[in-house]
N, C-alpha and C positions, 0 to 999 in steps of 0.2 A: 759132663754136668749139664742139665736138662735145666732152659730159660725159665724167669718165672712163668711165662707164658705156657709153656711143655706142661710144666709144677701143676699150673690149675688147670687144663685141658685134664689132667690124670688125674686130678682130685674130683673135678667132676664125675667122671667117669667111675671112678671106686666107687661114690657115692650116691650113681643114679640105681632106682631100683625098677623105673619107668622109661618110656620111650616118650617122651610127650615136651609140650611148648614152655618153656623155662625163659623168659625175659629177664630174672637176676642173673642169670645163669650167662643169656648173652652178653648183658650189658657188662659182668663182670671181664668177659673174654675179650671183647672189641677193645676195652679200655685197658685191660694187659696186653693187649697188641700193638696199642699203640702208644704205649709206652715201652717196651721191653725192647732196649737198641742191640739185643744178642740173636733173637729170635730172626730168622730169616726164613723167605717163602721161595721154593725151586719155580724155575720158570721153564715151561717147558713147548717144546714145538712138536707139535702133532705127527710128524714124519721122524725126526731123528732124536726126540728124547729131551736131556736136560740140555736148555743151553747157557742156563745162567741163575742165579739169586738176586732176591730183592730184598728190603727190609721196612717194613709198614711201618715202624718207627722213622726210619730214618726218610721217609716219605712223606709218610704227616708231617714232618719237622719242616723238610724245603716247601710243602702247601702253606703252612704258616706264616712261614718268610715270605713265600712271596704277598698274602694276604695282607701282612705288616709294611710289607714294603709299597704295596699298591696302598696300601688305606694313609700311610703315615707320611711317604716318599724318603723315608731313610733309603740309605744306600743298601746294597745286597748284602756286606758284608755284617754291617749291624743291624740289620732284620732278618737275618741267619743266628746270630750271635741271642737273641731275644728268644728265638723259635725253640731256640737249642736249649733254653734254660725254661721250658715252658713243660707242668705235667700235665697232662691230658686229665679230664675227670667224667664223671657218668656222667655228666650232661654233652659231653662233645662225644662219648661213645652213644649215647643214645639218639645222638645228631646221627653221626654216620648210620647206625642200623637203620632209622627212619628212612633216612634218604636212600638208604641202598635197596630199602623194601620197593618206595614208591619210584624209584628207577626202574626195576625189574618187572613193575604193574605197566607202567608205563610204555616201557619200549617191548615185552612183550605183546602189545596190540599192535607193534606194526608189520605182525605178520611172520620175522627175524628169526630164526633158532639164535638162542645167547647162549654163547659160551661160560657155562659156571665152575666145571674145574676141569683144570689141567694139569695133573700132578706125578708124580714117577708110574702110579701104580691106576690110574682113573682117568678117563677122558667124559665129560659128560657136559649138556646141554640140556635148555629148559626152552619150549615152545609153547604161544597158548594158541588154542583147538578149539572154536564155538564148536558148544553142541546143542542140537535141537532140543524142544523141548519133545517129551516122552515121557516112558514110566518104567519103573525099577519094582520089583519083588523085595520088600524090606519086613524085617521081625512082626508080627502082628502082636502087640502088649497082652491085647486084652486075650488070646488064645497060646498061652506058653508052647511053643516050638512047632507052631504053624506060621506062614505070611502071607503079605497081603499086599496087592498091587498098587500102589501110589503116582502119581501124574509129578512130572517135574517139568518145571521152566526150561527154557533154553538158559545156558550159564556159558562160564568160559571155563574152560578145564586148562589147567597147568600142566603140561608133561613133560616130563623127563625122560632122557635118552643116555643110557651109559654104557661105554662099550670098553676094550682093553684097547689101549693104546697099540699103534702099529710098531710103536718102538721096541713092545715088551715080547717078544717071540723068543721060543729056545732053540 
């Protein structure tokens, strides 16, 4: 039987007929992840595979207790007991997207390849790369299926690095 989490990952998915940036779409999923206490993420180690599960539900729950416990000074066990009976809503999943966006802006300037998944079947990392400013060959509008050379800034480029895990060999 597939979490409610799995449910709308698939539902999504049925119903996209695009590749493109969807924010109900995330905020709906962040917020069935952390609530869904069935759903579980594989942990895995880049030389020998799976070593373990975690549960983003049952994570956010101990971040809360301790937030309760720090802010209130109840003791662990009834700022556990709070946490536990607390349902996440779109504004705490829109918390997290936010902050996880401007984590990633963040600590990709200090140069770092970030580790973004590590999962049974994907090993992959995200690095950012100044490039110079220069110029690109892009659609000319105004002459249908000719182009036309254009000048760009220097920017920071995003990159992605995805390779098959060393665990996954036949």
């Amino acid at each position: 039987m597939a979490s409610e989490l799995e449910a709308l990952v698939q539902e999504i998915k049925k119903n996209t007929k695009q590749v493109s940036i969807n924010k109900v779409d995330e905020v709906k999923v962040m917020t069935a992840m952390l609530n869904d206490s069935e759903f579980t993420v594989g942990i895995y180690d880049k030389n020998i595979g799976h070593v373990g599960d975690r549960n983003p539900h049952a994570n956010a729950v101990d971040f809360v207790a301790h937030v309760i416990a720090g802010a209130t000074q109840l003791d662990a066990r009834d700022s556990q007991h709070l946490a536990e009976n607390y349902k996440f809503t779109k504004r705490d999943a829109t918390f997290m997207l936010e902050n996880m966006r401007d984590f990633v802006d963040v600590y990709s300037r200090t140069g770092r390849k970030m580790n973004l998944v590590q999962n049974a079947d994907s090993e992959a990392n995200i690095f950012a790369k100044t490039m110079p400013a220069g110029s690109k060959s892009v659609p000319d509008k105004d002459n249908p299926g000719a182009t036309k050379t254009i000048k760009t800034a220097p920017y920071v480029k995003i990159v992605s690095q995805t390779k098959c895990p060393k665990y996954k060999t036949n």
